[in-house]
N, C-alpha and C positions, 0 to 999 in steps of 0.2 A: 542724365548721361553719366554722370559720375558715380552715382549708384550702380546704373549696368555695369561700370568698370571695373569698380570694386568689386563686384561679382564675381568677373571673369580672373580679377587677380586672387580673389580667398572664397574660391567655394566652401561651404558649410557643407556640405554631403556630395558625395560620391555616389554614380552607379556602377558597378564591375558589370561587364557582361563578357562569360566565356563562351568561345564559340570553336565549336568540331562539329563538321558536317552542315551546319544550317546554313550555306550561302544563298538562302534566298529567305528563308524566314528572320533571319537575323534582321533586316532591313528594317523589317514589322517595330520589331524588339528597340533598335536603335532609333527609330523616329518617335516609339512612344516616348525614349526617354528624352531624346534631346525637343520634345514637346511639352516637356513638364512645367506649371504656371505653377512658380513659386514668388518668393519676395527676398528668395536669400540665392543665393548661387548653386549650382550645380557641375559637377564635371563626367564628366560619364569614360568610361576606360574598355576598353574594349582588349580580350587577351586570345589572339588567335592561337590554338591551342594545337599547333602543327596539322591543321585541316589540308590536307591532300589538295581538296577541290580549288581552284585557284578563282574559280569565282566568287569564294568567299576574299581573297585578300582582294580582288578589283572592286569588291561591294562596298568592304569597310573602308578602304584608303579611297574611297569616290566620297561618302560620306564625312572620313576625315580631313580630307583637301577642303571643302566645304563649310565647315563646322570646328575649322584649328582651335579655337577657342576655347570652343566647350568638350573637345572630343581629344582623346589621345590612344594612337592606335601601340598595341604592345602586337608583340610575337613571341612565338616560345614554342621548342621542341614540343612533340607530344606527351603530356604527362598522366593525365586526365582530369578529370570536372575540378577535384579537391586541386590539383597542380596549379590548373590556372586561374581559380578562387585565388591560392594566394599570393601568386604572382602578380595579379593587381591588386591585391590588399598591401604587401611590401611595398609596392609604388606607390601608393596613392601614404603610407606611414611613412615614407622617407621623401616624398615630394609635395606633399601638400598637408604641411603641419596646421591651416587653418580647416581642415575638413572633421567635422564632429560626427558623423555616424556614415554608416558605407551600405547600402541594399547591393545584396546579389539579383541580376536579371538574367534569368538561362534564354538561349538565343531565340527562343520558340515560344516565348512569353508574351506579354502583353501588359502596359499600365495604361489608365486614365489620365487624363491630363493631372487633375490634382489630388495623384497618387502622395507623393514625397513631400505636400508642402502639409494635407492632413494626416501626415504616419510622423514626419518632423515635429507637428505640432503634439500630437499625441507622446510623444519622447518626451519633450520639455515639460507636459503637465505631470512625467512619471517622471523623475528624477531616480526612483528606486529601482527602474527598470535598466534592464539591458540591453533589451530587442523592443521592436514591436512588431507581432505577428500576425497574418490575416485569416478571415475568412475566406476562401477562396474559391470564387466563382469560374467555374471549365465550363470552359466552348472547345470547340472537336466532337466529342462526348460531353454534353452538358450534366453541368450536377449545379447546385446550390448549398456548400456544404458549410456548416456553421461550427465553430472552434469558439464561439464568444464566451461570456463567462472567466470566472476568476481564474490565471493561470495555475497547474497544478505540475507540481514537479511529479507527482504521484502517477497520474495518468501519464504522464510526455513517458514514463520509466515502462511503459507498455508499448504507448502508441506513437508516431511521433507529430503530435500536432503544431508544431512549429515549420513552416515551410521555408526553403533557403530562401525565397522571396520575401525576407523580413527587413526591417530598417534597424541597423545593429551600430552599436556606440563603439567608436575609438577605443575605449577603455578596453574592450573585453579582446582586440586583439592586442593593444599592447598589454594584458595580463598573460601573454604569450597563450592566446584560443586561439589556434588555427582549422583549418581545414584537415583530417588526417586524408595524407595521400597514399596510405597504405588501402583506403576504402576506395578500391576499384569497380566493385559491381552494387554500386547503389549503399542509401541508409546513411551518407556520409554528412548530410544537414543533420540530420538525428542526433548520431555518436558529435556533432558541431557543438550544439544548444544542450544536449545534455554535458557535453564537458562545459560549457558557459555556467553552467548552473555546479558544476564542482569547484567552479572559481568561483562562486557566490555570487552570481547575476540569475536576474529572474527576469522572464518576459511579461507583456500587455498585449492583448488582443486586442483590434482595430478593426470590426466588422468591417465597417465600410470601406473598406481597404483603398480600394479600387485597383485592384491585382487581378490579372486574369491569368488562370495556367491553361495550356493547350493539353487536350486529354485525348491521347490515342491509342488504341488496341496494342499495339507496339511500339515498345518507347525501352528506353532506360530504367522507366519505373518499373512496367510491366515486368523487365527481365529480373529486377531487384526482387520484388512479387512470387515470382516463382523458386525463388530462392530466400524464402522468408525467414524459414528457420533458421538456416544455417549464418544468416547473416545477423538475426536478430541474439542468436547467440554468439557473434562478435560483438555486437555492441556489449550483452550482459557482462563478456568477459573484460572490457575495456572499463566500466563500471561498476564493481563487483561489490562496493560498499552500498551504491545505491539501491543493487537489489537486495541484500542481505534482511530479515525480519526486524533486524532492529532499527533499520533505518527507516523501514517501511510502514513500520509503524506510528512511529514518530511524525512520518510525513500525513499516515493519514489523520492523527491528530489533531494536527493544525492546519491542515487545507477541506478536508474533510472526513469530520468527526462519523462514527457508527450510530453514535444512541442518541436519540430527544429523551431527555430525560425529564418525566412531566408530575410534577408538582400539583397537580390540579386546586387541590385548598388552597396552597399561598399563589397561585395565578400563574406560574412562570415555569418556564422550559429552559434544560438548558442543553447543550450541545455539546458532545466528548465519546472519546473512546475509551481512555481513562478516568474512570470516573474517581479516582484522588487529586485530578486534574480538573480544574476548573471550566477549563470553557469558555466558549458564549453563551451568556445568557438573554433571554428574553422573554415577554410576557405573552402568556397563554395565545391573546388575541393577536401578537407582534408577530407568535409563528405561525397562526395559521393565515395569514396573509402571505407568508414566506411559503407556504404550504403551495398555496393555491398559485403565485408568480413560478412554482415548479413545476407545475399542471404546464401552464398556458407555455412559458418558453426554457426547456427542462436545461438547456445549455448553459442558460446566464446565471439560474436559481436553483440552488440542490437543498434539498432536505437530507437529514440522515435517512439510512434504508430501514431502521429499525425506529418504533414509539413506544416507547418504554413506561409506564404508569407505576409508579410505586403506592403503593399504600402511604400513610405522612409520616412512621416513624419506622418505616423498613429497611430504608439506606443508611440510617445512622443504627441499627442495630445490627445489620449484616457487617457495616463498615466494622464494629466493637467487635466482633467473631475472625472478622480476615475473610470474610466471606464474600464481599460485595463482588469482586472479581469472578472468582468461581460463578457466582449465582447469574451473573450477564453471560458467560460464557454457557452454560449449562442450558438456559433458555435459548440460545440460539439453539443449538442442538434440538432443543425441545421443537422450536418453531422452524425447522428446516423443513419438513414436508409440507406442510398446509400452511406458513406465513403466518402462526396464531399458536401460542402457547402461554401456558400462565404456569404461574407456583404457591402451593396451601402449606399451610403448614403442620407439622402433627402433633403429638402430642408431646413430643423432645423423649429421649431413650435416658438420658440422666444429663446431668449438669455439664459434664465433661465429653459427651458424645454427640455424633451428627451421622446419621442415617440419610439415605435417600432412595425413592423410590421414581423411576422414570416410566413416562407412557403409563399413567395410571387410567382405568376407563374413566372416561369422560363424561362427568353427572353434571345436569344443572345444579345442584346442593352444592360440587365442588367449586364448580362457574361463581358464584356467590362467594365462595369461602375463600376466593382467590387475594392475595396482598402484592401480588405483582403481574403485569401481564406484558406480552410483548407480541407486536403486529409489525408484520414487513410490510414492504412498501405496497403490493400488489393487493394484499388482502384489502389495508387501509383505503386503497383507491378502489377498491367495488364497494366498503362500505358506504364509501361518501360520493361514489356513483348513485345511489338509490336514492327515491324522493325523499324517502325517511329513511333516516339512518337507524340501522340495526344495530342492540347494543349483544357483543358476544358475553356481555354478564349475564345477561340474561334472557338468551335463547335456551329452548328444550333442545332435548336430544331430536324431537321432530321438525320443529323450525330453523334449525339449525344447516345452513346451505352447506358447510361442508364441517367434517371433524375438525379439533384441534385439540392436544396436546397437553397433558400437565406431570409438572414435578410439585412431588409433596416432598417434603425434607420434614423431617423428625430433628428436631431441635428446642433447646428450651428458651424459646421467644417468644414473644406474644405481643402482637399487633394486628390493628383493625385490617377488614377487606378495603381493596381496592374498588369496588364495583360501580361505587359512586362518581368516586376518583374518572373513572371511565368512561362512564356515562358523560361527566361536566366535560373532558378532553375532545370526544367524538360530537359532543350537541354545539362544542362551541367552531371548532373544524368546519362542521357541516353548518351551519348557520353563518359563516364567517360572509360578510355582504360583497367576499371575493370569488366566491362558489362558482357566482354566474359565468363570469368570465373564463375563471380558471375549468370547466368544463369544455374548454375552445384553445384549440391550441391557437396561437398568434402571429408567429414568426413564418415568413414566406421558405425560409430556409432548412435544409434539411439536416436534425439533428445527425453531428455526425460524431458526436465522444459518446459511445454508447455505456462506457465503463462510467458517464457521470451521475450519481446517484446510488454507482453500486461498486463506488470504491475497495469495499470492504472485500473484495472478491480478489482483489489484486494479493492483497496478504495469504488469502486461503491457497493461492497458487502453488505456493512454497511449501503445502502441508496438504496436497491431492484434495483439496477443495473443502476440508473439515475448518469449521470456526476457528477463531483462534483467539487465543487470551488477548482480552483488552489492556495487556500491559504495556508499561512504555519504560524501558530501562531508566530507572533511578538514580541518582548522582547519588543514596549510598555508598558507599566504601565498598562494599558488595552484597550482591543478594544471592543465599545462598537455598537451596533446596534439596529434600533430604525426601529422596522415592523408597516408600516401606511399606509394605503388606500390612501394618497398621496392628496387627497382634506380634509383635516381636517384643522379648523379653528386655532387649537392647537399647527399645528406640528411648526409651525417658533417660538412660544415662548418652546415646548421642546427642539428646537434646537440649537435655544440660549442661554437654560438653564444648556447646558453641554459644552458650551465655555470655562470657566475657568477650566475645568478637560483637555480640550482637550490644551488649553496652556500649564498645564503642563505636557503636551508626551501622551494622552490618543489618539484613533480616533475615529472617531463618523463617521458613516455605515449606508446609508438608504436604505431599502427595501422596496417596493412597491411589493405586489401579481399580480397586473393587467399589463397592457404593455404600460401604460404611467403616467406622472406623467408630472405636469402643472405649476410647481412652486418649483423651486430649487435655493439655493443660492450654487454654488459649492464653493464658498470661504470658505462655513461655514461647509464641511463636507468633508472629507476623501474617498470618492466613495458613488456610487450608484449603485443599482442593481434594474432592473425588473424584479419580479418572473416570470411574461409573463404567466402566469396562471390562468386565470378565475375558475377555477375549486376549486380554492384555497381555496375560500370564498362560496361553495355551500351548500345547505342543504343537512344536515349529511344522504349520503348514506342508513344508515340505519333505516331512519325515527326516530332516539333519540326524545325525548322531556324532559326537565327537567320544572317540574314547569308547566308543558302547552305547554311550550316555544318552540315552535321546535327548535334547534340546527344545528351549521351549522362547518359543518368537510370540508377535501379536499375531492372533491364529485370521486375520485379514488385515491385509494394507492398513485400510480408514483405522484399524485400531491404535496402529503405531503412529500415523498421522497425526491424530487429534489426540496423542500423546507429546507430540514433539510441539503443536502446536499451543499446548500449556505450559513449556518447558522453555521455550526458544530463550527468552527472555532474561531467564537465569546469569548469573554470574559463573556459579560452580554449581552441578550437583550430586550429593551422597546418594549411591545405590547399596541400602542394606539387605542383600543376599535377595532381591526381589531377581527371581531368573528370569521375565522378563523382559525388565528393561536393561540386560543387556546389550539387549538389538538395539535398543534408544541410543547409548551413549555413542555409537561413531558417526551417527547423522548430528546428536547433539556436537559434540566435538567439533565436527566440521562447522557449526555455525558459532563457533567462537565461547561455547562453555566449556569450563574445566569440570575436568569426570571421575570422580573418587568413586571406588568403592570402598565395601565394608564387608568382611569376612569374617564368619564365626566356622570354627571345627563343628563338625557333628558328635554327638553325646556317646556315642558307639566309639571314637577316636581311630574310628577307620577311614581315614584323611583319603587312599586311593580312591575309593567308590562313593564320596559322598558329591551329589547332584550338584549343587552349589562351587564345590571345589574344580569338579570338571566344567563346568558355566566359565570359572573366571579364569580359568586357565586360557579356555577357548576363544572368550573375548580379551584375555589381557591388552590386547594391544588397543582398545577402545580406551583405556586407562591414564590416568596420568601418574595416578599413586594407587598402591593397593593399602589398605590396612589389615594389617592380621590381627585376630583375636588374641596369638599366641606365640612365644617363641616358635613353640614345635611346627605349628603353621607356616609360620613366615619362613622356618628352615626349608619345609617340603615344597612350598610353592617357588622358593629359591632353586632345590635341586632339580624342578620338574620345568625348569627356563625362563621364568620370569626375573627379568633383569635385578640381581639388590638394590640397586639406586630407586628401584619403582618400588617396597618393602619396604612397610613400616608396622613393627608393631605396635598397636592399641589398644587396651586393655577396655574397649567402650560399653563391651558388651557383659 
């Protein structure tokens, strides 16, 4: 008896239930809660939300005369859903200081008896958590929809798999998280959990919830639904760091990495998108069990989208070139039509150079010759569908079920094929005594994060759907990048001109548009990249001309995309007289890089008509600084309007 008492005087949780319109399902709503078998107390708040119907206030107040104890009835003008969420969250924070986490109940809902004492208990084993959120089973419209699995800020920043039907800590409203009550037409638990997570709280999923939501053709949600975009870009705007690429990368990182990166000789895999980043690692056989638990229930277990196989000493000699980067990036590309590309190597063009040749026809000889290769996910699962697994080392051009894809790079390296490598990754996968199982999906439930597995697609968003650099912003001092046509007489005195920045912690990043470059001191630069794009530097699509001049953009969207998607990452970067990436630097810009260019006179000293001079005039304002080669330059580009304060001369070139 004194236990019950003490109950009724310090509930440990609270249920809000707002209600407008539901004066007959409310009833459902209010008996599940005030039915809940727990061992700690309960109070449950009821916030009628200015509901017209008056048989909503005869319901709750019959309920509350009944139930004084555990029920406490609120009123309040109409505000909507968000208003009177917090209108009993501020009650239950200024009246009930022994209540440690709050569930919202919408009045057309539904719990099981031991809803709140298993989602309470699943809090107390998560002490890191915030929330804990369901799986959630709809009657009305039945579905079975499953959210299990590790929570990802990555994914919730698309979808929002958190339901306001979550059991949420004290803490994350007094870090002042409320409800925004400006979200009138739905997405308002969304923009809730993703601002929870700006405060630094994370949720835990709790399949067995015991949460039911009522699912009907016409609803609240439905109207939200129909209104998807528009709303979904309120949310972006209300969290604009979360979507930005540098964020987003970072998040897939560490919730869920791009590459298995597989070792096959020393046994072990390991897991990153960064690969100067460490990881998770794991042994060979450790992930193909992880493998196959992604087969049977894809929600709870994700693999990377990509399996990576390097030859044994290819990572640490690309890593020695600044290559390693470029070269994951460059095989996605390779492997985006057919999930299957590999890279050979040639015979290196000199000591100081890197060539590349893309889409080369595809020989078994090169199959064999390959030191790296890369399988997305869909290829991998027909391979290890089959009784016998097929190795793509060593199929003909006629055994062969569909093409795949090679980059050869002319460089001067030399390391063994992978083929072996591949072989021992794919026999030990398919042999894994998890096959069987993982052949059979498991789970009665219907996957419902379809983005799980193929996170990597979330970042491509940002960049019209082209790969993007597995970078992940650096705590260097800054990283800087330096876009040049790669034969300019200039580039070895700008790149010695940013030596003592890079002494002290800065790196220095060169990009080339085209697919080779003929003159490289790798001692003096922190990686290199080939946009491998001719398209880069074409005349502008749409016939522009400024001045006369015809103008020159990436002559297709994708080209400029999966140029900015190699870029985002940057700190600052130098454009030396490359006219196409003009059009780069004010999408750059907008995602938080500084935009220098570099300006050289033309040899003729006819400053009015030289192509370059009318470029930077035209994009000046993409600028943050110009440098001029010359007095006489920085004079003319001063009297033809570009601001002096944006005017520096530099003699770089």
């Amino acid at each position: 008896m004194a236990a019950h008492l003490m109950h009724r005087a310090s509930p440990r949780l609270a249920i809000i239930v707002p209600v407008y319109g539901h004066s007959v399902l409310v009833s459902e709503a209010l008996c599940a809660a005030l039915s809940q078998q727990a061992s700690f107390g309960i109070h449950v708040l009821v916030v009628n939300d200015g509901c017209p119907n008056p048989e909503t206030d005869f319901v709750i107040s019959t309920l509350a005369a009944a139930h004084k104890d555990h029920l406490t009835y609120l009123r309040k003008p109409n505000g909507g859903l968000s208003s009177a969420r917090n209108f009993g969250i501020r009650h239950v924070l200024a009246h009930f200081p022994s209540v440690e986490a709050l569930f919202m109940l919408d009045a057309d809902n539904r719990l099981r008896p031991g809803a709140m004492a298993r989602a309470m208990q699943a809090l107390e084993a998560h002490p890191e958590a915030g929330w804990v959120y369901p799986s959630i089973d709809m009657f009305g419209i039945k579905a079975r929809c499953d959210y299990s699995g590790r929570y990802s800020r990555l994914i919730h920043s698309q979808m929002n798999i958190s339901e306001a039907g979550s059991l949420i800590r004290r803490e994350v409203f007094e870090q002042g998280v409320m409800f925004d009550e400006t979200f009138t037409q739905g997405f308002e638990d969304w923009h809730f959990f993703l601002s929870a997570g700006d405060a630094g709280f994370s949720g835990i999923n709790l399949e067995d919830f015991g949460f039911f939501y009522r699912k009907r053709p016409e609803s609240m949600l439905a109207d939200a639904d129909r209104n998807v975009a528009f709303l979904a870009g309120t949310v972006r705007q209300a969290h604009e760091d979360l979507y930005s690429p540098r964020t987003q990368v970072v998040l897939e990182q560490s919730e869920a990495p791009r590459y298995a990166l597989v070792a096959p000789e020393e046994g072990r895999v390991r897991l990153t998108t960064d690969p100067e980043h460490l990881g998770e690692e794991m042994s060979l056989e450790a992930y193909a069990a992880l493998y196959w638990r992604s087969r049977t229930t894809p929600m709870r277990y994700r693999v990377p989208p990509y399996l990576v196989v390097l030859s044994p000493d290819l990572e640490d000699a690309m890593q020695a070139k600044g290559l390693l980067h470029w070269m994951l990036w460059r095989l996605e590309h390779t492997a985006a039509q057919d999930d299957l590309g590999y890279l050979t190597l040639g015979p290196g063009i000199r000591a100081t150079g890197l060539a590349i040749q893309t889409e080369v026809a595809d020989t078994p000889h090169r199959r064999r010759q390959a030191v790296a290769w890369m399988i997305g996910h869909k290829r991998l699962e027909a391979l290890l569908n089959e009784d016998c697994v097929s190795d793509p080392a060593r199929e003909t051009a006629e055994t062969s079920p569909a093409n795949c894809h090679a980059v050869r790079v002319d460089l001067p390296v030399r390391v063994g094929p992978a083929a072996k490598g591949l072989s021992k990754a794919l026999a030990c996968l398919h042999g894994s005594r998890f096959r069987a199982a993982g052949l059979r999906r498991w789970t009665w439930r219907q996957p419902s994060i379809a983005l799980r597995g193929r996170e990597h697609t979330i970042l491509r968003k940002s960049f019209s759907g082209q790969p993007v650099a597995p970078r992940l912003p650096s705590e260097r001092t800054d990283e800087i990048g330096i876009l040049t046509l790669g034969q300019k007489d200039g580039l070895h005195n700008v790149v010695e001109a940013f030596q003592p920045k890079r002494s002290q912690g800065a790196g220095l990043h060169l990009f080339v548009p085209g697919a080779m470059v003929s003159q490289v001191d790798y001692r003096s630069i922190d990686s290199l990249a080939l946009l491998c794009d001719g398209r880069l530097d074409a005349r502008d699509p749409q016939n522009l001309h400024y001045e006369n001049v015809p103008l020159r953009a990436p002559g297709v969207p994708e080209a400029g995309a999966a140029a900015l998607a190699m870029l985002f990452w940057l700190d600052e970067i130098h454009n030396l007289d490359c006219l196409g990436g003009h059009r780069l630097m004010g999408p750059l810009r907008r995602l938080g890089v500084r935009t220098y260019l570099h300006l050289s006179p033309p040899d003729d000293e006819r400053l009015s008509d030289a192509s370059n001079i009318v470029h930077a005039l035209a994009y000046e304002h993409a600028y943050e600084r110009i440098f001029a080669a010359t007095p006489k330059l920085a004079t003319y580009l001063h009297t033809r309007g570009v601001p002096g304060t944006k005017i520096e001369v530099s003699p770089w070139f």
